[in-house]
C-alpha positions as CSV (number, residue, x, y, z in Angstrom):
1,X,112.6,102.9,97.8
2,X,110.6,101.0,95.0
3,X,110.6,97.0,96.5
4,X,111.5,98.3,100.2
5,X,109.8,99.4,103.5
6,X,111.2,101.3,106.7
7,X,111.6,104.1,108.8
8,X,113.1,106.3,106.0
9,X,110.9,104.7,102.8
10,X,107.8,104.7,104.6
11,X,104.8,102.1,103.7
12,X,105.8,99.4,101.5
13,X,106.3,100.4,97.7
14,X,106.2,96.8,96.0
15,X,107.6,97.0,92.7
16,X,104.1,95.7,90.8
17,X,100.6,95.6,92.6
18,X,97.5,95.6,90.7
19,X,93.5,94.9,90.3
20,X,92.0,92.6,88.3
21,X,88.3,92.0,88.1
22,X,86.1,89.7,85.9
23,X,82.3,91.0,85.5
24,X,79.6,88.7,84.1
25,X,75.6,90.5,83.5
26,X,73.0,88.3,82.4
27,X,70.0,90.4,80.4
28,X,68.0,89.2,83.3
29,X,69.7,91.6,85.9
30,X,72.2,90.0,87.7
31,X,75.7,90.9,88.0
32,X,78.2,88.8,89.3
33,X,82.1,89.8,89.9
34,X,85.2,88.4,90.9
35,X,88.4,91.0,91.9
36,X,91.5,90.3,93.0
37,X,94.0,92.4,94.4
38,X,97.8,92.0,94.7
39,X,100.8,93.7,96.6
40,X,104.2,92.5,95.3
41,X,106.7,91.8,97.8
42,X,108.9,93.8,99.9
43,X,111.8,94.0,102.5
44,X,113.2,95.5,104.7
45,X,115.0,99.1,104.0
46,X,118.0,97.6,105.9
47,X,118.8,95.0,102.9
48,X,119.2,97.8,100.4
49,X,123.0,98.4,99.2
50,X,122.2,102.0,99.3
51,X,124.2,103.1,102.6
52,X,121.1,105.9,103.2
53,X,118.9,103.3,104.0
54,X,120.9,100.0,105.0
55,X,121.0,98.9,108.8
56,X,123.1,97.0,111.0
57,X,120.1,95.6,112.7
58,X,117.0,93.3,110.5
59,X,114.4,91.2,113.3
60,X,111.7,89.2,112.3
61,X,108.8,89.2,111.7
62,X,108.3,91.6,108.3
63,X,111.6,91.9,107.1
64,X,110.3,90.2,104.5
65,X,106.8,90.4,103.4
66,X,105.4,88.0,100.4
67,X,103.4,89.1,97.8
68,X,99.2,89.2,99.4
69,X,96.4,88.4,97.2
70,X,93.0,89.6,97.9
71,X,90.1,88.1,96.5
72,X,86.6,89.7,96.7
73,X,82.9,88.4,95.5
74,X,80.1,91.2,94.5
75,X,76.7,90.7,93.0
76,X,74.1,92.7,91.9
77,X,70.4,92.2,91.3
78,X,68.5,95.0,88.9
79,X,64.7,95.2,89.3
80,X,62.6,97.2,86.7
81,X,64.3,100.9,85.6
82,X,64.3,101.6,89.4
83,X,65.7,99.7,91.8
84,X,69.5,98.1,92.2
85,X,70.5,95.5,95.4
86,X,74.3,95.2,95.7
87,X,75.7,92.6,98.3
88,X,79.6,91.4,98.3
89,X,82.0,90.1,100.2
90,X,85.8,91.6,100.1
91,X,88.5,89.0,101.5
92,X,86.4,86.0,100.8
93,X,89.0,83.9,102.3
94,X,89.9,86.3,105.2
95,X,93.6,86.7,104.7
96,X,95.3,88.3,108.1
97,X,97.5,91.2,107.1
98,X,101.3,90.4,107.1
99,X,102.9,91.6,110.5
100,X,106.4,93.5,110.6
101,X,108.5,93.8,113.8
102,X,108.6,97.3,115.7
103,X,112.0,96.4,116.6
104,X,114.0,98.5,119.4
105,X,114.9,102.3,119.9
106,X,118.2,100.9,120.8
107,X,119.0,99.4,117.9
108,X,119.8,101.7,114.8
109,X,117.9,100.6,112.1
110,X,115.9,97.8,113.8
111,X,112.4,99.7,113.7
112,X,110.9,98.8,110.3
113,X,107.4,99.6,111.9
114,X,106.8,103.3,112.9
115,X,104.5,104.5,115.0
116,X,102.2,106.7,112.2
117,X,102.0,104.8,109.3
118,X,102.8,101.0,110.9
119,X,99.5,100.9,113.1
120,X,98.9,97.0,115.1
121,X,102.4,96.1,113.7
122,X,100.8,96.2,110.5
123,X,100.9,98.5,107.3
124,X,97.0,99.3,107.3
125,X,97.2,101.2,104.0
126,X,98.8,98.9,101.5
127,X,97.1,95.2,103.3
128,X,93.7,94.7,104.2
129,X,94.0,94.7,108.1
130,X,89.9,94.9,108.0
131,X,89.8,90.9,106.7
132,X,86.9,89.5,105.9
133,X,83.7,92.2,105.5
134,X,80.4,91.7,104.2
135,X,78.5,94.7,102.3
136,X,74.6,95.5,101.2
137,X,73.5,98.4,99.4
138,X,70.7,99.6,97.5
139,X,69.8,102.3,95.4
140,X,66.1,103.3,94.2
141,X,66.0,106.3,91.1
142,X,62.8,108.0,91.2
């Protein structure tokens, strides 16, 4: 199911996903980093050759989903031995999660969005279907 998505593969398994992150500290404190996620592209089940998992029936939208970058922003601020501000955005650029069709119980095959796993016609646990979010923290060691 590696590169494929469906009723019988489950959420999409892209064949390469990955995080990158650049981090630069100044002796001053501050922290600043860059991430980006990524989520190779997928299709539908119903393309595969395997006869298991191909279907007669393949709607739009999501039979294909791209490859989704993620980019997200975090900076830190460092004050004495004791206290640490963290602020960040994740999704600077507020990318919508790609949508896949929840196609029709009449239709063998046609459902590449299950109800379970597929939640808003979306695959909440492989895309960011939060987008754009905004974080604070802060931690004081005594």
């Amino acid at each position: 199911c590696v590169g494929y998505y469906g009723p019988t593969c489950g959420i999409p398994a892209p064949e390469w996903r990955h995080k990158a992150r650049v981090t630069l500290n100044t002796p001053q404190g501050v922290g600043l980093s860059l991430q980006w996620r990524y989520v190779g592209a997928v299709k539908s089940e119903s393309y595969s050759d395997n006869p298991s998992l191909h279907g007669p029936f393949v709607y739009d939208p999501g039979s294909k989903i791209d490859g989704q970058s993620y980019f997200d922003l975090a900076t830190t601020f460092t004050f004495g031995d004791h206290y640490n501000f963290r602020l960040g955005v994740n999704n600077i650029f507020d990318k919508m999660p790609p949508l896949s069709t929840s196609g029709s119980a009449s239709r063998a095959g046609s459902v590449l969005c299950p109800t379970g796993p597929c939640n808003g016609n979306t695959w909440p646990a492989t895309y960011d279907a939060l987008g754009r979010y905004i974080y604070a923290g802060v931690t004081l060691d005594f």
